[in-house]
N, C-alpha and C positions, 0 to 999 in steps of 0.2 A: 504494500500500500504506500502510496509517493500522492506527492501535489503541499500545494502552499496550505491547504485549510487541514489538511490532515499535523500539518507542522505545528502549525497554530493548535491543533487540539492536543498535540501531544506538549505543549509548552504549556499549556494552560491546565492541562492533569498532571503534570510535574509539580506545578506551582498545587495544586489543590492535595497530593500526596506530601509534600512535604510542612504543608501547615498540620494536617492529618498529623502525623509520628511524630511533630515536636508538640505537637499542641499538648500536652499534659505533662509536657518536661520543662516547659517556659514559666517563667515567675513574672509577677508584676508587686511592685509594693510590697513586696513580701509574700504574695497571695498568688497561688495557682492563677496562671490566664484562664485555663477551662476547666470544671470542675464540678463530677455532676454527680455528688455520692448522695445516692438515694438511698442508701442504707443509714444514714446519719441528718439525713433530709438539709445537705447543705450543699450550695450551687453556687460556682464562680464563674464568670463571666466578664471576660475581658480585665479578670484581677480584682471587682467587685462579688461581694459576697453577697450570696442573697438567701435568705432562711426561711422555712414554711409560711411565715405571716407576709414575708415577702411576693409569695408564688404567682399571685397574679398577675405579677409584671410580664414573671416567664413565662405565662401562655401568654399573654398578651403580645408579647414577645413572637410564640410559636405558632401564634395567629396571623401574625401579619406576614413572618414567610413565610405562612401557606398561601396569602393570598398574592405574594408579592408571586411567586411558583407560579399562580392559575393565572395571575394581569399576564404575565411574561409570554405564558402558553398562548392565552388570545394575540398576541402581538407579533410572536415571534415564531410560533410553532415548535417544533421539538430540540428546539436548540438547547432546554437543561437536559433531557434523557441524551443528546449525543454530546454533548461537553462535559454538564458539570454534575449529572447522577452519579453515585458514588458505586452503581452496578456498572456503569458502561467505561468510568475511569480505572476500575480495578481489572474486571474483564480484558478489556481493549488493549489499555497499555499496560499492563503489567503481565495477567496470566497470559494472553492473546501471543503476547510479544515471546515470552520465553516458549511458547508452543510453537512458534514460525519458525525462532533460533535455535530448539533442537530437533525438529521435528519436519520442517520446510514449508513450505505454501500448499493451500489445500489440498492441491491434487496431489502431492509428494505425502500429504496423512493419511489420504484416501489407502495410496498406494502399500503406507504401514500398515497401516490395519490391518486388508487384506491380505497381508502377506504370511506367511508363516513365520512361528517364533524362534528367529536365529537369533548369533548373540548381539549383536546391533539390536536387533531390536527390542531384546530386554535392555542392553543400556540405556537406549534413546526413552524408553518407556519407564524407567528406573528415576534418570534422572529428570525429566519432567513433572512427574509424579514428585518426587524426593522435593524441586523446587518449589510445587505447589504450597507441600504439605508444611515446609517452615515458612514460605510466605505466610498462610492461616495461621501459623505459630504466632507468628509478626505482629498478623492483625490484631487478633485476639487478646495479645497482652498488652496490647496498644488502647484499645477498650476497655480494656479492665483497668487501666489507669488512667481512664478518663472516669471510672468510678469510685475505684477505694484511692488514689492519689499515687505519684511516684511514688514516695517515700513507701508505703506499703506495697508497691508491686516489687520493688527491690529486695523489700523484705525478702517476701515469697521468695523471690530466686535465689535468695544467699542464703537461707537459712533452711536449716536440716526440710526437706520434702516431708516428712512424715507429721511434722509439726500443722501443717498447710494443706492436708487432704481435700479439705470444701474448695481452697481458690484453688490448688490444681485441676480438681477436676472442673473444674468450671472453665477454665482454659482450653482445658480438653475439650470437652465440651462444645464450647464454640469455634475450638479449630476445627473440628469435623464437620459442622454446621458450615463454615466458610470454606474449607473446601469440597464439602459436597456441592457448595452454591457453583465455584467457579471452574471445578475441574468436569461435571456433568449437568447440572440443571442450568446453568447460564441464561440464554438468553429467554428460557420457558419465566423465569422469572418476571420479564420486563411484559411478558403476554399473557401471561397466568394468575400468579402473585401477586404482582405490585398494583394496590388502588389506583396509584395515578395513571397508570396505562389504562385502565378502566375508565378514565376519567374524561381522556384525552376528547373521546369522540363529541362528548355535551363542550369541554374548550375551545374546539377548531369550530371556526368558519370558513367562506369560500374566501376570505383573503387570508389568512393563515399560511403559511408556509410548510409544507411538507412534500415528504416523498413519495408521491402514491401514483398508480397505472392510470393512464388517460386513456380512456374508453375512445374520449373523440379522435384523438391521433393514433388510437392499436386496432380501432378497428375498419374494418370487415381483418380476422387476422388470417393467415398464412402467409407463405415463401415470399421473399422482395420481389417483384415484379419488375424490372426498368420498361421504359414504353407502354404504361399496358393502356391510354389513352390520353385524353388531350383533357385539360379542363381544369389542374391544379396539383398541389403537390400529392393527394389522394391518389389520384389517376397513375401520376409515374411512380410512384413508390408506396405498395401494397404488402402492409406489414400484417405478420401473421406472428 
């Protein structure tokens, strides 16, 4: 995959993965930037602390980028699900990308697949799999320290495993959750799962931007035709 918009989208999920994995390692004032421990009902936000009597702010908050999500959608069309959804930045450039660079361009997967199990293709399948599965590692503890805090995720990882049974397994947990999302359910999620895909169809109107089959230019469809008569671009060029 090449072109300037694709550049552009892999600059602009760089930028959105790396706020991602520092954002719970970053300090402000002394106060976590982001900080969402719901187990202790206390919420930071941009380094401001905000406590249960506080909460309404944070929907109020979590209201208005839903709505700021649906103004966007009528205006723009699907330009958050192909930039800035956090399934199609993870997908695309990250798991997508290490699946091309061990594995090659679709028809070179096709071709694995099919193929019988030699030792190439246990490694190639080895080590795709193996990258997956600590990427979800990645995420996962990355999340969890947007909820109990660095300082307690480090804990966990430094100190005896057997002390920490509930956060490992809960790690576990969601690394199998995140890689089952990205290594097999993919994009069934963006069609299936996800409300806002559901949503899209009442968002779009006919100026709306998207990407979808133009009845009036595909059809009558079959083979290209050059000459097939006089009268417009219909006439010489009969797409099927």
């Amino acid at each position: 995959m090449k072109g300037r918009f694709y550049r552009w989208r892999t600059a602009v999920a760089w930028v959105f993965l790396a706020a991602l994995f520092s954002g719970p390692f970053l300090s402000y004032n002394g106060q976590p930037l982001f900080l969402f421990n719901v187990l202790e009902r206390k919420f930071n936000i941009f380094g401001v602390t905000f406590w249960p009597q506080d909460f309404y702010l944070v929907a109020i908050g979590l209201l208005a980028f839903i709505v700021f999500i649906a103004l966007f959608t009528v205006v723009y069309g699907r330009v958050f699900c192909g930039w800035a959804c956090p399934q199609t930045v993870f997908l695309e450039m990250v798991f997508r990308k290490i699946e091309i660079w061990i594995e090659g361009d679709s028809n070179a997967r096709r071709r694995l697949d099919a193929a019988p199990w030699t030792t190439d293709k246990i490694l190639k399948k080895s080590a795709k799999y193996s990258l997956f599965f600590l990427i979800s590692f990645a995420i996962s503890n990355t999340f969890l320290a947007y909820i109990i805090g660095k300082d307690a995720l480090l804990t966990i990882m430094t100190d005896n495993p057997a002390n920490h049974i509930g956060g490992l397994s809960i790690i576990l947990l969601f690394t199998g959750v995140f890689y089952t999302v990205f290594a097999y359910v993919r994009e069934y999620v963006c069609t299936t799962i996800c409300p806002y895909g559901r949503l899209q169809s009442v968002l779009l109107d006919k100026q709306s931007v998207m990407v979808a089959y133009d009845d009036v230019r595909g059809e009558p469809r079959g083979k290209k035709e050059r000459g097939a008569g006089a009268g417009g671009t219909r006439s010489l060029w009969n797409w099927r």
